[in-house]
C-alpha positions as CSV (number, residue, x, y, z in Angstrom):
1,X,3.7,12.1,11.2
2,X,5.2,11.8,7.8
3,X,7.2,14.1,6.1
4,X,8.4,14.1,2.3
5,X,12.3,16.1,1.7
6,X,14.1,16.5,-1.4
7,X,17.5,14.2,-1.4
8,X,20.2,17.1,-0.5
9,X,24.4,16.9,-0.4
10,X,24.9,17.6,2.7
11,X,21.7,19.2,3.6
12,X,21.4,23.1,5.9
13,X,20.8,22.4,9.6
14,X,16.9,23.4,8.6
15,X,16.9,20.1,6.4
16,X,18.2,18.0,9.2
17,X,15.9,19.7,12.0
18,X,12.6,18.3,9.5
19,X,14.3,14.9,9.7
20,X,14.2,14.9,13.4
21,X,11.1,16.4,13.6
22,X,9.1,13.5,12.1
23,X,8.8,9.7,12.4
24,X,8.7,8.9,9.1
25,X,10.5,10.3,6.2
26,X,10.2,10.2,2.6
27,X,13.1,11.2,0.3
28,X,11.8,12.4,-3.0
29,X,14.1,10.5,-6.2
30,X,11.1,10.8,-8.7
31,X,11.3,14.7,-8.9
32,X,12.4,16.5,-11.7
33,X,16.6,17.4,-11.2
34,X,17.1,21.0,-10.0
35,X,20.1,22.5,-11.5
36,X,21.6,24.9,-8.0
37,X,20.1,23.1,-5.9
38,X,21.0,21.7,-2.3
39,X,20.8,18.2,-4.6
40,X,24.4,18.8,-5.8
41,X,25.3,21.6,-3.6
42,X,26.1,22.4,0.2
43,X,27.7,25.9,1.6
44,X,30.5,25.6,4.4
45,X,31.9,27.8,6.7
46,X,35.5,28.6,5.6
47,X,38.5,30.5,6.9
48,X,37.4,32.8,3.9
49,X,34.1,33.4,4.5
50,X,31.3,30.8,3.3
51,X,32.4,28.7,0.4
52,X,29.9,26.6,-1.8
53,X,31.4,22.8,-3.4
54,X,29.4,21.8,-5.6
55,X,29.5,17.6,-7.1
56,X,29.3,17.8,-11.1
57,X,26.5,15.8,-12.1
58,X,26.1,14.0,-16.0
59,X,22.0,14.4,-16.8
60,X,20.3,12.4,-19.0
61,X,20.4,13.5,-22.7
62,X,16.5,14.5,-22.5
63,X,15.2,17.8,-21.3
64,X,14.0,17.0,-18.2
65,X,15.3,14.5,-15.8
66,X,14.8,12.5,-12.7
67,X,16.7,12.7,-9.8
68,X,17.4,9.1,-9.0
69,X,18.6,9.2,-13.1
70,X,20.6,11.7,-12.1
71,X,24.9,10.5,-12.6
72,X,28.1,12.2,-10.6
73,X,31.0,12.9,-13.1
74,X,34.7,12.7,-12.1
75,X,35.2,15.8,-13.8
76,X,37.6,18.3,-12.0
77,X,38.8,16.0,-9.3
78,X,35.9,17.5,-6.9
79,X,36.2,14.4,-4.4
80,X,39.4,15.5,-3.6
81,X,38.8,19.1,-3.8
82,X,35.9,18.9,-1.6
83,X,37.8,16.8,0.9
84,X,40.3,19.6,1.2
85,X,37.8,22.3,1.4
86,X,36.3,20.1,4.4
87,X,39.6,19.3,6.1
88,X,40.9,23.2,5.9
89,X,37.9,25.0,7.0
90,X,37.1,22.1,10.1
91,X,40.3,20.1,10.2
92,X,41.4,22.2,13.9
93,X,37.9,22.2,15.0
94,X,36.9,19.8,17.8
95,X,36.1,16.6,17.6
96,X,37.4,16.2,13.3
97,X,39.4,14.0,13.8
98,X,36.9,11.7,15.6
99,X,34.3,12.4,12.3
100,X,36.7,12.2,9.8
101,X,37.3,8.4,9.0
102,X,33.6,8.5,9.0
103,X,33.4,11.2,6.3
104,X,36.6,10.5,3.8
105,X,35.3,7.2,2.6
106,X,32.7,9.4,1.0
107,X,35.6,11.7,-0.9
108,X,37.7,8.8,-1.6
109,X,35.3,6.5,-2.7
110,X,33.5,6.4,-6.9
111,X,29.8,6.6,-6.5
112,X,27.5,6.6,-10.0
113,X,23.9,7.9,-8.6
114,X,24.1,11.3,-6.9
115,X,21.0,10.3,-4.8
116,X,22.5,6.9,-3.8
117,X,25.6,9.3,-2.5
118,X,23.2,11.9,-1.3
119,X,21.1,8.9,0.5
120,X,24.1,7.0,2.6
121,X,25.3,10.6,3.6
122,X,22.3,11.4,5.0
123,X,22.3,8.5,6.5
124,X,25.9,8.7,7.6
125,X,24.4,12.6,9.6
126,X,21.5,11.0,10.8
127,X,23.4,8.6,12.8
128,X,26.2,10.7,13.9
129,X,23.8,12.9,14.9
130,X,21.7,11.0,16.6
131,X,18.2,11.3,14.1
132,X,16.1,8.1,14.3
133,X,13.4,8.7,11.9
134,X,12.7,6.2,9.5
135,X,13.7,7.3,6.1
136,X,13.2,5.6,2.7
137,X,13.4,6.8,-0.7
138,X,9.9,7.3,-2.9
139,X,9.4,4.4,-5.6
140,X,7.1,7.1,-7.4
141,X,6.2,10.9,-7.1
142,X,4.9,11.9,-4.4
């Protein structure tokens, strides 16, 4: 059974339970960016209530662009804030520190292409996780 997802930071459990659900995968690059979308965006559960992070993305000069054209900017240190955010609102929570190492090269680390960040995160969940589906990225639109 194949199944065709948008490529998410970070994705809501629903995203993850489709990615379980099916054998094959298809992660959609060749869609047209969504600005507020789960493609630059995830929510977390914080000592304050829930708190979104959001990676700022550079676009193409054109009107419309692709998401695999789609560029992260180091604008406003957001690695580092977002590993913060991260570390306060789970840092005490079981089993963090075990995750962690896992999860900081991803803060500490440049990356140029949102979806290649996006894609190795996933994968990153999918295997901490234990999902086995096979999961490529589209080479057109689907």
């Amino acid at each position: 059974m194949n199944c065709i997802l948008s490529s998410v930071y970070l994705g809501p459990v629903s995203y993850y339970m489709q990615l379980n659900r099916h054998e094959t995968v298809w992660t959609e690059v060749y869609d047209n960016y969504q600005k507020q979308s789960y493609r630059n965006r995830c929510t977390i559960a914080s000592p304050n209530g829930v708190q979104t992070l959001s990676i700022p993305v550079v676009k193409p000069q054109e009107g419309k662009a692709l998401m695999k054209d789609i560029r992260i900017s180091d604008h406003g240190n957001w690695r580092h804030l977002h590993w913060n955010a991260l570390q306060s609102a789970y840092g005490s929570s079981p089993f963090f520190e075990f995750y962690a190492d896992d999860f900081a090269r991803f803060y500490r680390e440049k990356w140029d292409s949102l979806a290649d960040y996006n894609e190795q995160l996933q994968r990153l969940v999918c295997h901490l996780i234990g999902i086995a589906s096979d999961v490529s990225i589209t080479t057109s639109f689907v």
